[in-house]
C-alpha positions, -999 to 999 in steps of 0.1 A, spaced: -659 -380 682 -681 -392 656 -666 -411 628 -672 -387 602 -652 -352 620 -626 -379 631 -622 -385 590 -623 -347 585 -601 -340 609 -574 -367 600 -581 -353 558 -577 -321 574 -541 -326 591 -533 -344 563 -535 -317 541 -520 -294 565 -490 -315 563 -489 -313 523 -501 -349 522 -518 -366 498 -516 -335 471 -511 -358 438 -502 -326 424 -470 -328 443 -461 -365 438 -469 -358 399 -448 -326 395 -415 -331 374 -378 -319 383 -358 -320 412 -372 -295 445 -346 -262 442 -351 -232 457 -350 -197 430 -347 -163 431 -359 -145 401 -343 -103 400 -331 -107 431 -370 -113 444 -365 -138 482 -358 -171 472 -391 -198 467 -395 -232 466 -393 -246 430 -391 -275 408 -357 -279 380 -357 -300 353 -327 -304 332 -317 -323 302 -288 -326 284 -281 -335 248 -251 -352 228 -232 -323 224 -236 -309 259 -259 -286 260 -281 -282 293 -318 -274 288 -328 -263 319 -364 -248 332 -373 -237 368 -413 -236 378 -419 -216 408 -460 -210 411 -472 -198 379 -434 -185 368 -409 -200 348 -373 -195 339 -353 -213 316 -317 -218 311 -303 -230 275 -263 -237 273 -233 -252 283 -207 -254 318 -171 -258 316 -149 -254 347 -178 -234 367 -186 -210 341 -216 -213 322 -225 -195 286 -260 -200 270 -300 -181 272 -319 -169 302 -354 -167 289 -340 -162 255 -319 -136 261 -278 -141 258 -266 -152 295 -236 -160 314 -234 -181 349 -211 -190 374 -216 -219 397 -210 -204 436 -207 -238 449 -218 -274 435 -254 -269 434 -258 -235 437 -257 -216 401 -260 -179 397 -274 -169 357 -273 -132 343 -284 -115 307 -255 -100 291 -269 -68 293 -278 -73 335 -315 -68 333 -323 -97 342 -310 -122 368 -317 -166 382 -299 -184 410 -310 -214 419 -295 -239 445 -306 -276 455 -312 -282 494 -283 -276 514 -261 -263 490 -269 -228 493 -236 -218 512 -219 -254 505 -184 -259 487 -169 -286 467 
């Protein structure tokens, strides 16, 4: 093998194996997976921050969709905005959140790895 396919060929596993994409390394939030309307669940990245009083500013980026979560938790429950729109949530497990428009037209889960049929 010359020295030139032996490079190709170890570049070419190597991307294979989702190595050496800086897009990856660079891409903020925590790896979840989502399901957006009940669509199968993808892999996706959650970023959330929290200010003084509470609140949770949450977004989800899944490909070239995003969903975002504005509000706050107490005991499991959670009140707030899906995509703008008045929401509730209830959290199925530690890790594992469930979000729904008031009016049910539109629904987000999201879990982190391994919590998808955890418990506390």
């Amino acid at each position: 093998m010359t020295t030139r396919s032996m490079l190709f060929f170890i570049f070419g596993a190597a991307a294979c194996a989702g190595l050496g994409r800086a897009e990856d390394a660079a891409a903020p939030g925590e790896p979840v997976r989502c399901a957006l309307n009940d669509a199968p669940a993808v892999a996706c990245r959650m970023t959330d921050h929290v200010d003084a009083k509470g609140t949770h500013s949450m977004e989800f980026v899944f490909g070239t969709q995003r969903a975002r979560f504005s509000g706050r938790s107490q005991t499991g429950w959670w009140s707030g905005q899906l995509d703008g729109q008045p929401a509730m949530g209830r959290e199925l497990n530690r890790g594992h959140v469930v979000f729904s428009t008031v009016d049910l037209t539109s629904t987000f889960e999201w879990w982190s790895e391994g919590s998808e049929h955890g418990s506390y």
